[in-house]
PASEBA-1860 file (N, C-alpha, C; in nm, 3 decimals):
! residues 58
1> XXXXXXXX> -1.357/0.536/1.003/-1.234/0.615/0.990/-1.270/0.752/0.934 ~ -1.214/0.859/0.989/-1.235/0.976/0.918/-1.161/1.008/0.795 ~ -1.258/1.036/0.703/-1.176/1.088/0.598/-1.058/1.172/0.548 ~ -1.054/1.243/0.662/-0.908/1.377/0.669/-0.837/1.271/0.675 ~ -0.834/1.194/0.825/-0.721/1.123/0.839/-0.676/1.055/0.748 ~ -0.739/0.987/0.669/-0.735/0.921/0.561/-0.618/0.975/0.464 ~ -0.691/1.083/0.431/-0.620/1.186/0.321/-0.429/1.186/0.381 ~ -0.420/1.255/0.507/-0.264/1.228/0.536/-0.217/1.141/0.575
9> XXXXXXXX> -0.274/0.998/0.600/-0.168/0.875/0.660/-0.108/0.828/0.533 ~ 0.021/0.826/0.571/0.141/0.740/0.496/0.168/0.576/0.506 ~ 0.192/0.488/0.441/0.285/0.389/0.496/0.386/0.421/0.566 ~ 0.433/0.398/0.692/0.532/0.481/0.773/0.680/0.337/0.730 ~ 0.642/0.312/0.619/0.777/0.189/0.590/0.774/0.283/0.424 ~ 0.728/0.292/0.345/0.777/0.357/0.180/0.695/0.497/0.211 ~ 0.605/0.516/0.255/0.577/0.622/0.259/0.489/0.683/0.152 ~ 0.440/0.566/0.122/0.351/0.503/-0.004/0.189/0.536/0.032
17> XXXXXXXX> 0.071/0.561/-0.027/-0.015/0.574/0.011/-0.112/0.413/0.048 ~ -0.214/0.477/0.090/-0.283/0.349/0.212/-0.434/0.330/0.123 ~ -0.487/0.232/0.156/-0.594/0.212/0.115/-0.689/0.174/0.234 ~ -0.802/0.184/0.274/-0.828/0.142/0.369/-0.979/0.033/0.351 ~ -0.990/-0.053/0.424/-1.055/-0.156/0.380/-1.104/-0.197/0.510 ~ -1.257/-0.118/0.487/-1.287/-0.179/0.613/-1.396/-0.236/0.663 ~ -1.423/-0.343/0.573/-1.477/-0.507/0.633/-1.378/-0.538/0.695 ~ -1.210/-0.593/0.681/-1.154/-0.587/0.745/-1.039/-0.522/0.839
25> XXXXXXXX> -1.091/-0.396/0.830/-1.049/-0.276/0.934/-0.918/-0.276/0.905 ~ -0.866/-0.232/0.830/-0.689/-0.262/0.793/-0.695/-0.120/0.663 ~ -0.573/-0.079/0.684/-0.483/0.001/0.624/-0.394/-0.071/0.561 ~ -0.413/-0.040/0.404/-0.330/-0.140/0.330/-0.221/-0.034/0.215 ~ -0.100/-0.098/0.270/0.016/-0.018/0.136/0.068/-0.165/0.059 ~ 0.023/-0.147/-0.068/-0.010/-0.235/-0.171/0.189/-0.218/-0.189 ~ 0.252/-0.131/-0.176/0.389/-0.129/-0.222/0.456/-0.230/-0.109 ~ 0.419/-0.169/-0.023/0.529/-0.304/0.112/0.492/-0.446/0.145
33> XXXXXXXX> 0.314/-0.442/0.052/0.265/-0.551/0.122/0.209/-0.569/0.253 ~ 0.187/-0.461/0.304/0.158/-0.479/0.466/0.019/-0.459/0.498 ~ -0.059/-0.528/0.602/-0.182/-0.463/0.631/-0.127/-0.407/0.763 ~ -0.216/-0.263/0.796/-0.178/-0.243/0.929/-0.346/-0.252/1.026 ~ -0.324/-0.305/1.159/-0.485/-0.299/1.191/-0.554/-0.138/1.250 ~ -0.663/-0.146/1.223/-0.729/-0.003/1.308/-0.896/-0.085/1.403 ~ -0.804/-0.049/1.530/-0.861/-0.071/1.649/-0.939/0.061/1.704 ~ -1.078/0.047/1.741/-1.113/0.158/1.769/-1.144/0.316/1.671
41> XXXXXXXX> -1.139/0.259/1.557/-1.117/0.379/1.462/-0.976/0.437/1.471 ~ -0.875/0.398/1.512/-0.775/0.430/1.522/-0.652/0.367/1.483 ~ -0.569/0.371/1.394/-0.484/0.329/1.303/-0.362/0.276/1.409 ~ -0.312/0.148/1.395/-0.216/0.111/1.429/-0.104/0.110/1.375 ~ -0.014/0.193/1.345/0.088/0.235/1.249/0.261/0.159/1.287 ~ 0.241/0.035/1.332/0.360/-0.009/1.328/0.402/-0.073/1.296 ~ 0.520/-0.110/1.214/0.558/-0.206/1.146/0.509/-0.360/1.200 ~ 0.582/-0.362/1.345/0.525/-0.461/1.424/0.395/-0.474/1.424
49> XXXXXXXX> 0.320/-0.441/1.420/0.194/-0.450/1.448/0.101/-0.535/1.293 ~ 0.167/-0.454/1.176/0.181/-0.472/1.060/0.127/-0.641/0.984 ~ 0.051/-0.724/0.944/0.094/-0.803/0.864/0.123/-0.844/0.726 ~ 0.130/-0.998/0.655/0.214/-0.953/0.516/0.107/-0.989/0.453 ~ 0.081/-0.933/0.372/-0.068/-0.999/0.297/0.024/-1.067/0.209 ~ -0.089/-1.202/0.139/-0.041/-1.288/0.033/-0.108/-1.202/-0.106 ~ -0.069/-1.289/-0.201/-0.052/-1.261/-0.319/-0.230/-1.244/-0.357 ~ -0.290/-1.317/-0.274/-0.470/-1.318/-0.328/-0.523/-1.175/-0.278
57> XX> -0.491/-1.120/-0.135/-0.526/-0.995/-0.146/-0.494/-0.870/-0.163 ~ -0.394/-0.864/-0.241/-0.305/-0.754/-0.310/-0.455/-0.685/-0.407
END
């Protein structure tokens, strides 16, 4: 992932900042709970797309 991008992606649900974690390639907003996946180096930003992480990987 590039780092710029990094710097401006939002949670597009709080609008919360992202963490990105990538052994498992996911964009994570610790506020909604959501992982989002990045396919290709490229961020999948949809809610749908989105899953809920449990309480162990918060």
């Amino acid at each position: 992932m590039d780092a710029r991008l990094l710097e401006i992606l939002v949670c597009p649900s709080c609008k919360g900042p992202l963490d990105y974690r990538k052994a498992a390639s996911e964009l994570v907003c610790k506020g909604c709970k959501l992982a989002f996946p990045v396919r290709d180096d490229i961020p999948v930003m949809l809610e749908e797309a989105a899953r809920k992480l449990t309480a162990e990987e918060l």
